[in-house]
N, C-alpha and C positions, 0 to 999 in steps of 0.2 A: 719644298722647304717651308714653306707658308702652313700647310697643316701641321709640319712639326714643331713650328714656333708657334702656334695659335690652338692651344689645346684652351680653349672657352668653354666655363661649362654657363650653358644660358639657364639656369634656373634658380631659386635661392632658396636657402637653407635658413633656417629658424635652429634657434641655440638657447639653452638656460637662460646665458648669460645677456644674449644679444637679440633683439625681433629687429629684424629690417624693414618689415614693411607693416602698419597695423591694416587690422582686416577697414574695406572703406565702407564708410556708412554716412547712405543718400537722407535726408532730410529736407520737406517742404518748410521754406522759411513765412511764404507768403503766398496766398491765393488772390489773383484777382478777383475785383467782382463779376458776378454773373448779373444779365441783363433780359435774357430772354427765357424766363423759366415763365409758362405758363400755368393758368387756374393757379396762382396763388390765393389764399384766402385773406380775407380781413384781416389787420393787425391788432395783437392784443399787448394793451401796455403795460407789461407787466413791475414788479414792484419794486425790480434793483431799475429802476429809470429804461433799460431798453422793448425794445417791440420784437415781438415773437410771431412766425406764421409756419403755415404748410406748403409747398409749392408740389407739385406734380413735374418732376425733369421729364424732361422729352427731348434730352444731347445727352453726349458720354453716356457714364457709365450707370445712372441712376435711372433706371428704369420704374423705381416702386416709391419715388418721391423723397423726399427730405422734410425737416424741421430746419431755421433758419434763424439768426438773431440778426437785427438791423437796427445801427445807431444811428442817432439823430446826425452824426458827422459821415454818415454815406456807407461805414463800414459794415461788410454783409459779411456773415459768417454761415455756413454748414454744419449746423452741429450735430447732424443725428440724418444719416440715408439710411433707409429702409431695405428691408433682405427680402420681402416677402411673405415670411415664414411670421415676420412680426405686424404685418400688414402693409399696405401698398395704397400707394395715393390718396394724400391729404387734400380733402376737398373743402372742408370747413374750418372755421376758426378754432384756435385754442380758446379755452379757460383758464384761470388762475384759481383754484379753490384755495379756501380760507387756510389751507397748512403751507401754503409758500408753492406747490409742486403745481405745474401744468399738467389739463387734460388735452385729448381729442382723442376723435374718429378714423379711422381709415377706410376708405370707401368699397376697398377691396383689400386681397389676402389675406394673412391673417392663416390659420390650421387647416381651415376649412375653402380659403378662400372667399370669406363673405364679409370680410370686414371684421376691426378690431377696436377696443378699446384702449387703450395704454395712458400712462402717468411718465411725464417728464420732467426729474428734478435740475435746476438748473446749473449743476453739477456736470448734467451732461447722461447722467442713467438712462433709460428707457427703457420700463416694466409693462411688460403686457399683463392688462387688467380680464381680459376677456377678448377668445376668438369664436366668429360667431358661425352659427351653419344658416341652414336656410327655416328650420323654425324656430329660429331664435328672432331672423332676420337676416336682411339683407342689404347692400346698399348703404352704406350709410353717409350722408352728408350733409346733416346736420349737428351745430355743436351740442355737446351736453350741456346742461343747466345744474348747479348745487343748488337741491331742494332742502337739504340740511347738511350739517358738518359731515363730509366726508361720504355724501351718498349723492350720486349723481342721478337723473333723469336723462333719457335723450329716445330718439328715433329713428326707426330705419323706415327706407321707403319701401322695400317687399319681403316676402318673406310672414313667416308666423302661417295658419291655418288655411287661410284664404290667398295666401302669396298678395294678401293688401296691406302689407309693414304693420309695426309693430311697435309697442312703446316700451323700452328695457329700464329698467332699475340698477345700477351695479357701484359698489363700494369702494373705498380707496383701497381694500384689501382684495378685491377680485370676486365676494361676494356678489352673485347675478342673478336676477329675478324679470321674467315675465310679466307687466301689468298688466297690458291690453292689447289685441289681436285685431285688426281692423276685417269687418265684414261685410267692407264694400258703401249698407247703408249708413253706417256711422261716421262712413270715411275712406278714402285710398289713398294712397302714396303720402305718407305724413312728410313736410318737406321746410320747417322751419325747427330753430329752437323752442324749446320752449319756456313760457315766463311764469313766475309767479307770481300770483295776485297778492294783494296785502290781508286777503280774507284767509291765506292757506291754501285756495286752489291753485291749480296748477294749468294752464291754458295752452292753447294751440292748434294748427289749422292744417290740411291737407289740400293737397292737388286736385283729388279727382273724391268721387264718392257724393253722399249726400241725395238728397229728393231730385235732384235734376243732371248730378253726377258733373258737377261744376265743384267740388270738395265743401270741404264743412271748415266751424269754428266747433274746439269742442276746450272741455274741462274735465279736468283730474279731481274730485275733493279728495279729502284725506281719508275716507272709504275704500280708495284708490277703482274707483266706480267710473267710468266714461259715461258722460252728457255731449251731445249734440247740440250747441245751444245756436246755430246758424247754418243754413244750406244755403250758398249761392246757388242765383238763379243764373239762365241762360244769359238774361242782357246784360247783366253782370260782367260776365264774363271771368278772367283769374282771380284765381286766391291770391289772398294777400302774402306778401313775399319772407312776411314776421311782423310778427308783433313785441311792443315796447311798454313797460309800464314806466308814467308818468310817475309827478315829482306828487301827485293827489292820490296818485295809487291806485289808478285807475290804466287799463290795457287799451295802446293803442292801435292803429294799424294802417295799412292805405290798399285801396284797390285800384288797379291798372285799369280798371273800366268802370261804367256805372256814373252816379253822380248825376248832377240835375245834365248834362251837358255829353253824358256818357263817354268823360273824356280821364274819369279816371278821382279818387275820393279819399279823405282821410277822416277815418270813424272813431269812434271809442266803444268800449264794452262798460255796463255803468255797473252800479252794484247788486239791481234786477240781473243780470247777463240778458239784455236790451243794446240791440245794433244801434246805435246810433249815428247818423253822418253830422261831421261837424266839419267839412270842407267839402264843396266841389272846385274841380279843377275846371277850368274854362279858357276860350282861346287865348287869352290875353295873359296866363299866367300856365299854360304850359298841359301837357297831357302823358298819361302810364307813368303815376310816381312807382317805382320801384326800388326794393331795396329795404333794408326797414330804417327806422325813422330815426334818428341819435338827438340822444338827450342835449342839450345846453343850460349855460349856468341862470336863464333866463325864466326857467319850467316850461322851458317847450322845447321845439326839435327843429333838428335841419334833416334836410331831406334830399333827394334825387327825382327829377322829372325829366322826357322830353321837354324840350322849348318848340315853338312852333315854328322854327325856322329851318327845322328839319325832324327826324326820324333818329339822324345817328349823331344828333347833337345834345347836349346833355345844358342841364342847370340845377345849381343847388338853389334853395329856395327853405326861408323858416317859416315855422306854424306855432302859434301858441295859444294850447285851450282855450283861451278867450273868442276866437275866430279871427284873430288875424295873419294874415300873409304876406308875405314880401320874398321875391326874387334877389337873390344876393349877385350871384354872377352866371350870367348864360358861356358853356363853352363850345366853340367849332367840334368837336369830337365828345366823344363818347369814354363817359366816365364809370367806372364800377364801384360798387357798395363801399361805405366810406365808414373810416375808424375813428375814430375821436379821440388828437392826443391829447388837448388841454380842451378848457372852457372857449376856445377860439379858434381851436384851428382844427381842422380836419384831413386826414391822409384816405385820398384816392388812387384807386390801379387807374391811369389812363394808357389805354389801349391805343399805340403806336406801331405805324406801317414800318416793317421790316428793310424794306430798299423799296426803288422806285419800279424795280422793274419784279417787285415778288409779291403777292398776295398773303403773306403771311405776316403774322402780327407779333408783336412782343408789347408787355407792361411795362411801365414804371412806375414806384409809388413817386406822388406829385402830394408836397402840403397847402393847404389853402388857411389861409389867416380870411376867415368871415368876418374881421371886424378890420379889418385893413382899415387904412385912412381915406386910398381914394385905388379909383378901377385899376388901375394900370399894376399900383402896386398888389392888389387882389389878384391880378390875371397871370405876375409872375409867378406866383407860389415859390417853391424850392424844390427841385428833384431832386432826391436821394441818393439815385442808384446812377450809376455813370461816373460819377467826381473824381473816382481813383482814379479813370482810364479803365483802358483793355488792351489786352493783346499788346505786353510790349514786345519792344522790335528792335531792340538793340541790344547792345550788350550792357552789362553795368562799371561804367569807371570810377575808377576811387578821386573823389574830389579833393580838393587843398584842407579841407574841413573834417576830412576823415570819410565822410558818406558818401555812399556811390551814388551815380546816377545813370538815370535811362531815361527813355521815350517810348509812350504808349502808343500808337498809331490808332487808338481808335479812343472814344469816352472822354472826359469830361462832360462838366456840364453845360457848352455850349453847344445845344441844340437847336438845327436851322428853323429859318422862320417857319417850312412848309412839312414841319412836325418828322420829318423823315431821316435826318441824320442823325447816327447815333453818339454824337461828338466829333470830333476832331482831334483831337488825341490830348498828350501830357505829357510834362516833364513832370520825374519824380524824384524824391530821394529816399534812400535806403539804409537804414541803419543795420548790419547785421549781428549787431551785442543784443539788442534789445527787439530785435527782430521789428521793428516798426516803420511802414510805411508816411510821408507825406508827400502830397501833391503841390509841386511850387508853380505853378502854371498850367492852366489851362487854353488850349487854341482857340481861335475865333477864325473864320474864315480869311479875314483879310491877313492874321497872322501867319496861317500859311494850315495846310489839312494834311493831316495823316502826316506825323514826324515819323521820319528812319532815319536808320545808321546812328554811330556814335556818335555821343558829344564831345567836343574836345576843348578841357579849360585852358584857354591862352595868357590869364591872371588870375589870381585868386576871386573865387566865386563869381566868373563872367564865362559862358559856352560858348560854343558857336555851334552847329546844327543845320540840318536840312530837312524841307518835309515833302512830301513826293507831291501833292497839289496846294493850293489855294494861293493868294498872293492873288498882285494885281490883272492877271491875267489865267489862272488857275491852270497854270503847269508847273508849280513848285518855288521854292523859297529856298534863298541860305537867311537864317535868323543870327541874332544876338540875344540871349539871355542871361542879366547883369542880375544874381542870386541878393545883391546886395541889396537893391532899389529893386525887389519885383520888376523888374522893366524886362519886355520885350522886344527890340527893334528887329523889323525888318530889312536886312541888306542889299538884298537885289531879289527882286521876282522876275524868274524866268519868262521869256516871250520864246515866239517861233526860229526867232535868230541867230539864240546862243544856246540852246539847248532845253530840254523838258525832262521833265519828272525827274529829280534826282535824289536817288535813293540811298544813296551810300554815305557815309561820315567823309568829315574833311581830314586830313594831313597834313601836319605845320613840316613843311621843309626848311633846308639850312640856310634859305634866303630870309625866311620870316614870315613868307606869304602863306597860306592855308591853299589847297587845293583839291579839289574834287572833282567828281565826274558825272555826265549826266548817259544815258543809256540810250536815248533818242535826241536825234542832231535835232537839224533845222528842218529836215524831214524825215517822215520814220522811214522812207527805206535807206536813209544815209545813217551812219555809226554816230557812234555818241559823241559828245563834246567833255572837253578839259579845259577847265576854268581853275582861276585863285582869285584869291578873297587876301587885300590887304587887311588886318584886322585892327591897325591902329586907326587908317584912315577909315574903314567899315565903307567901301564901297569892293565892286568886283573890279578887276584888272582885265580892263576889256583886250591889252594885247596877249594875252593868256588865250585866250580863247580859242580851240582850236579845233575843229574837225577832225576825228580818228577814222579817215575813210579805208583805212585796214581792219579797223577793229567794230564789229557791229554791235557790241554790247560789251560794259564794262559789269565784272562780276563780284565787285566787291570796293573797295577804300582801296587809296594807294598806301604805298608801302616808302616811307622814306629812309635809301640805306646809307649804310657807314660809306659808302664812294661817292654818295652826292647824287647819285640819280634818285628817280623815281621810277617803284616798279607798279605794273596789274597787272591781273587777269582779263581776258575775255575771249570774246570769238572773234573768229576771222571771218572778213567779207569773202562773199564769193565759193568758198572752201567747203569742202564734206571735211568733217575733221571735228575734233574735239576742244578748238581754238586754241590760244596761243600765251605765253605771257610777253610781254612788253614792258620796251624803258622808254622813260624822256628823260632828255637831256633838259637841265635849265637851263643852260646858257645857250645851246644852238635851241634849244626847240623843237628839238626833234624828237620823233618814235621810233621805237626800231624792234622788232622781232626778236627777244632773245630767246626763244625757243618753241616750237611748233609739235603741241603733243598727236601720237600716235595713237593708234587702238587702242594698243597694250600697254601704255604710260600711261594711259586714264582720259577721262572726255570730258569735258564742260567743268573746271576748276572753279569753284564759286569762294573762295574765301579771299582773303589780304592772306601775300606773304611772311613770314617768318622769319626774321633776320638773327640769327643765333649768333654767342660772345664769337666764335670762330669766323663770324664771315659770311655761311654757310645759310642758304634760304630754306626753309623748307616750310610746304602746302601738300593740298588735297584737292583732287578730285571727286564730284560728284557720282559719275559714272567712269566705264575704262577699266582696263585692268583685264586679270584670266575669267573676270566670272561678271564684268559690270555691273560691278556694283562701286567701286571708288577705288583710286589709291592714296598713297601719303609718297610723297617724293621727296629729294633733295635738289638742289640746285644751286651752281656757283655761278657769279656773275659773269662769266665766260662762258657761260650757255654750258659747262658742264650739267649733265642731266642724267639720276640713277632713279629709278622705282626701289623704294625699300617694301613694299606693302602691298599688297592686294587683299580687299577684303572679300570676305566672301561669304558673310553671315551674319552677326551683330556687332553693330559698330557702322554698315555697311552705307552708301549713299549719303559721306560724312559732306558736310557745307558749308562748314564755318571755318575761323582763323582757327590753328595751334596756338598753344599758349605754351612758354616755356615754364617749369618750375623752379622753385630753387636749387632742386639737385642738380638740374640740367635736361631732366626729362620732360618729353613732350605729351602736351593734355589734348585730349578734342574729343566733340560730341558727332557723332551717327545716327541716321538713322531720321535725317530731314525727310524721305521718299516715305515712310511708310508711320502710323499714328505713335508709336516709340518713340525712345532715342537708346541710346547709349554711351557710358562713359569710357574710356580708354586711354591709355600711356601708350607710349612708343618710346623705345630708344633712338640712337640714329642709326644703328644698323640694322633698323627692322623689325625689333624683338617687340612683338605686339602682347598686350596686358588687357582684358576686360575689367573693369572697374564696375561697373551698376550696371544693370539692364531693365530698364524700365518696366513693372510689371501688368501696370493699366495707363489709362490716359487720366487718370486721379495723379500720377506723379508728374502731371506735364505732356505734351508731347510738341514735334517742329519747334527744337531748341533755335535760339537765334543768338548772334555772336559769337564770344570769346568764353572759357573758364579764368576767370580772376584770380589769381590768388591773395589769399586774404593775410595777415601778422603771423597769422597761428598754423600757416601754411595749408588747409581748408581752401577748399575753390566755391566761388562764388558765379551764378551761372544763373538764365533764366530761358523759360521754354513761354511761347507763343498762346499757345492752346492749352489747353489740361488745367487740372489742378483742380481742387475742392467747390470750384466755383466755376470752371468751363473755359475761365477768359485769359489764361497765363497761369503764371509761377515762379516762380524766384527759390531758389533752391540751394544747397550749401552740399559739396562731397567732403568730409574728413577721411583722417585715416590713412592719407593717400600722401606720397614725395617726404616723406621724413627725409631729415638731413642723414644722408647716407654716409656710414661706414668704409673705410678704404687702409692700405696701407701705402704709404709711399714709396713710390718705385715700382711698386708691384703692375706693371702697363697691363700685362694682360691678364689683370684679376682673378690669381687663379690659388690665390692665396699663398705663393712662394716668390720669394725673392731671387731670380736667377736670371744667368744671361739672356736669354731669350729676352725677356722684360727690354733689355738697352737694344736688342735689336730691331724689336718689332718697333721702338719709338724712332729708329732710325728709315726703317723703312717705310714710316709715315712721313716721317720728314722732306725723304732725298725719293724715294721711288712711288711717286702718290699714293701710298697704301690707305686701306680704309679708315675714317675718323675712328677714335680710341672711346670706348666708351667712359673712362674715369678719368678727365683732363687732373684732374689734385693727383691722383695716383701718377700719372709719369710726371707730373712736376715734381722730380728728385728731389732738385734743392730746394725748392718750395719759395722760389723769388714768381711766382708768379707769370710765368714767361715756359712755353716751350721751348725746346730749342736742344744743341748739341750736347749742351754742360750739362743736360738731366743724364743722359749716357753716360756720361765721362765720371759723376758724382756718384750713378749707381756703381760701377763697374769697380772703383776706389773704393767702397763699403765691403762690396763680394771679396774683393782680393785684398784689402789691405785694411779693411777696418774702418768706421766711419758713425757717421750721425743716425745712419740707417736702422743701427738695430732697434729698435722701438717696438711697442706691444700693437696685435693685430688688432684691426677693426676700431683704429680711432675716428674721430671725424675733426674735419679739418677747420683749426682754428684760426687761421689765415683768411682779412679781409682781401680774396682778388677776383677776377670774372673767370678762374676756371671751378669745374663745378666736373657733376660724376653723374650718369644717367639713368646708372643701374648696378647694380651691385652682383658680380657675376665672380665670385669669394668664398670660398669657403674657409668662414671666422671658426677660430680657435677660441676654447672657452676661457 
């Protein structure tokens, strides 16, 4: 009987008149910043107020480098990754020539593979000027120089006759021309900009080459003729790293070695081309200036040296023609070639150790104000990069204010004293009209390190939150943060007693109290702990606290339902199995087993519950299932338990909460196991929908949380990893849960009004049959209630006439909690 009254067609039909569904379309809202993008180059400030450079990726999917914009407010943009084909790793700094457009170099690819020249308007274009072969040149990683409007100079370091580089010529129009070919004794490996003198020459130095094969100084005139006008010698030792023409007009430079003290020298070129030394370095003011030398509004320059107080210790330090000196700030580490944004401050890469326990390093631009008032305030500078956070780790909830919020679990900018932490994470807000990010808090150690899980506002603009370390004992925190007063209090820091690391969001139950869980008790091999948080009184409820010695791990937030309990997830002690979900009781205090998954119902559940308008729970699985890879379930509070899903391919290894839609269908992302994700619908009886499939790790990847739905009915969502910049992403699905079409009465949506309809809503009622996919469709009389009298009102329309007759596929104008999941209809035009 059940197949003859259940003629479902599960597919939907598109009509002139009607689209049911618009096609969905994934959009990056927001990129985190990236933090460990190595060999960045020097920043050039260019003339709409922001900073431009090249950086070399060495993560994702950017193999052949980027172009990059960086404001003075931390935000890092990707404007332009390289294919290859247009050349590959920016080693040198950009230019700004005189028409508004940026230059540079790429060190490699390019047609040939040997490097390219290209023009960047700040539009965002990217014109390749010239790609180079090998006797054109090779190598290149130095910037160009505008020796007049619209023609540039620059160098490559091999390549040309001798494979000793080469000096190239090339126009804003792609016009290229060969000047000079290095033949060893004139010169090898040309390895600086080069500058022009105020007489018209054009200057510059190499690596290697020369009478002693220690490189030269040499000069371009406008013959375009190569002169040699310096050979270092052996005691010497390096070329100069570049050279500078002063505010007199005259080219400056510095040698890493040499000098009365052979500890390293800053020279001039005069209008003879006459070396002249007009600094030695000595032990008391430091040794190996390198770098080249930045102008100030003074007529002289700041500069970079060792200090004597180590090798991988750094100090800035000013020179001005006259011969005087002075050490501005010595720092414990080690600083790189510094930009110049104003008459006072200067932007350094400082080179920071990755973790404690890895040898590998990441930059960050650091600014120094050289005229600070006193040390302390000189030695804090201001980091850039880190302020937004990374890597968030929550979902985003829509605040009282309208903007969502989340928590980054890693960045800002408090960085530990012993240079190693990359932050401690952020609270942030989200607008998503305007697509714009801001940071309302930054962690500090004692506030607590690495935030997770949700925030949940208990009053207008006040959270509460957890973060998995720091606090007075560095096993984690429950916070207060009061949006109103910037204020952060700390509620309770976990100790060994009542529980560690707790990573999950809180839950306001119907007593009032917030509660959460911690995943390691009092000791790791004992289960986790269950605590609540008064949040008027803002201390913990110590008789809360409770040992889960069933449960070894809690997999998510609890779930507060419409009967008064509390539900989770997690595993079971003891047990081979795929753990269990669990209630407590508020009032006894107890836990209890409401259901213990099998193979084949799925393994290890990592999300919060689903409490749907009917009652009805439903989650995911991580693993489980015919193919292990996840399921999606149902479940009533009587431990009834059905698998509707098994994945077995995209979508697969889902880990997050469901999110209900407006229509009534359920949202969730896949694909936490592997560097994707995927988006996807479900009905309740199973009927599975792919929605997005992540193409690269550029859109994201290891989504975390919930999908939001946003006014416009758009889900709002954010992934961990990925995105334009490596560190997260924030992301928007449209297209997707339109307010669905239905006709009333019609149960089993099959686009006709007949008996069958009254029965099958009977047989859901009185003989557990399966939930009905369009609750508005068997509400007959449309009071908002199932029940007998949808039977009794259909059956009166069929036979005797009624309110029923109405046009198909309206949508329902009735404010109630029943809703439709899926449209399973075929609409008349």
């Amino acid at each position: 009987m059940r197949n003859f009254i259940l003629p479902l067609i599960f597919s939907v039909f598109f009509f002139t008149s009607f689209s049911l569904y618009a096609e969905p379309k994934y959009e990056l809202l927001y990129s985190f910043p990236r933090n460990r993008d190595e060999n960045r180059t020097s920043l050039l400030h260019a003339s709409d107020g922001h900073y431009y450079g090249g950086a070399r990726i060495r993560h994702d999917t950017w193999d052949h480098g980027t172009l990059f914009r960086l404001k003075s407010n931390g935000e890092y943009d990707v404007l332009y990754a390289f294919s290859g084909k247009d050349g590959s790793q920016v080693r040198s700094p950009l230019i700004q020539a005189k028409d508004g457009s940026l230059y540079g170099v790429t060190f490699k690819g390019g047609e040939f593979n040997r490097g390219s020249v290209f023009k960047f308007s700040l539009d965002g274009e990217l014109v390749t000027l010239h790609s180079f072969n090998t006797f054109d040149g090779r190598f290149l990683n130095s910037a160009l120089s505008e020796v007049e409007d619209g023609i540039f100079w620059g160098v490559a370091k091999s390549g040309g006759e001798h494979d000793f580089g080469t000096i190239y010529q090339v126009s804003s129009r792609g016009e290229f021309e060969i000047i000079h070919e290095f033949d060893g004794a004139d010169g090898k490996e040309p390895a600086a900009a080069l500058v022009l003198h105020r007489n018209g020459s054009v200057y510059g130095v190499t690596r290697r080459g020369g009478d002693e094969d220690e490189g030269v100084i040499f000069k371009i005139g406008k013959d375009k003729k190569l002169n040699t006008i310096y050979s270092f010698l052996e005691e010497e030792g390096h070329f100069p790293s570049g050279l500078t023409v002063s505010d007199d007009g005259l080219v400056y430079g510095v040698m890493t070695r040499g000098g009365t003290q052979n500890l390293g020298s800053i020279f001039k070129i005069d209008d003879q081309d006459q070396i002249i030394t007009s600094y030695s370095f000595r032990d008391d003011s430091g040794s190996s200036p390198g770098g080249r030398l930045i102008r100030n509004s003074e007529g002289g320059f700041y500069g970079l040296s060792r200090n004597s107080e180590g090798s991988s210790n750094s100090q800035i330090y000013s020179f001005h023609p006259d011969g005087s000196f002075k050490i501005i700030k010595r720092f414990n580490e080690l600083l790189r070639e510094a930009s110049l944004f104003s008459t006072n401050q200067l932007l350094f890469w400082k080179n920071r150790q990755y973790s404690s326990q890895s040898t590998s390093t990441y930059t960050i631009p650091f600014i120094v104000n050289v005229e600070a008032r006193d040390d302390e305030e000189l030695s804090k500078g201001q980091y850039l990069f880190d302020i937004r956070g990374r890597y968030p780790s929550s979902s985003l909830i829509k605040g009282n204010d309208s903007n969502y919020y989340g928590v980054t679990s890693h960045g800002g900018d408090k960085i530990g004293t012993n240079g190693i932490d990359l932050g401690f994470g952020t609270i942030y807000s989200f607008n998503p009209n305007t697509q714009s990010l801001s940071t309302v808090h930054r962690f500090s150690e004692e506030e607590g390190k690495n935030p997770s899980g949700d925030l949940i506002e208990v009053s207008p603009g006040v959270f509460f939150g957890v973060a998995v370390r720091g606090g007075a004992n560095n096993l984690g925190v429950v916070f207060r943060y009061d949006l109103n007063s910037d204020d952060l209090k700390v509620i309770h820091s976990f100790s060994s007693r009542d529980g560690r690391y707790p990573r999950y969001g809180l839950t306001l139950a119907d007593d009032g109290l917030l509660y959460g869980t911690t995943p390691s008790g009092r000791t790791p091999a004992l289960g986790g702990t269950l605590f609540s948080i008064h949040p008027q009184k803002e201390r913990l409820e110590e008789s809360y606290i409770l040992e889960l010695p069933a449960i070894t791990s809690v997999s998510d937030k609890l779930l507060s339902a419409s009967d008064g309990f509390l539900y989770g997830t997690g595993g079971l002690n003891n047990r081979v199995g795929g753990g269990a979900i669990f209630r407590f009781d508020l009032e006894t205090e107890e836990i209890t087993i409401v259901y213990e998954f099998g193979p084949l119902d799925g393994k290890f559940s990592r999300s919060t519950l689903l409490e749907t308008s009917d009652g009805i729970f439903y989650g995911s699985t991580n693993r489980g299932g015919e193919f292990d890879r996840g399921t999606i379930f149902r479940l009533t509070n009587n431990g009834s338990f059905k698998k509707i899903h098994s994945f077995s391919g995209g979508g697969g290894f889902p880990a997050f909460t469901l999110a209900q839609g407006r229509s009534g269908a359920l949202f969730g992302i896949g694909g936490f196991s592997f560097g994707s994700h995927t988006l996807y619908q479900i009905d309740v009886r199973g009927n599975y929908q792919k929605l997005h499939e992540s193409e690269s790790s550029i859109e994201g990847r290891s989504p975390v949380g919930f999908l939001n739905q946003l006014q416009d009915g758009s889900f709002l969502g954010a992934n961990k990893y990925g995105g334009s910049n490596g560190d997260g992403v924030i992301f928007r699905l449209s297209g997707v849960d339109e307010l669905l079409s239905f006709q009333r009465g019609d149960t089993n949506t099959n686009g006709v009004l007949e008996v069958a309809d009254g029965l099958l809503t009977i047989e859901y009622l009185f003989l557990n049959g399966e939930p009905l996919n369009c609750w508005d469709a068997v509400d007959a009389n449309d009071d908002g209630t199932i029940s007998i009298t949808d039977t009794i009102f259909l059956f009166q329309s069929l036979f005797f006439g009624g309110e029923l007759n109405q046009e198909f596929c309206i949508q329902d104008q009735t404010q109630d909690l029943l809703t439709c999941y899926e449209v399973n209809m075929i609409c008349k035009e």
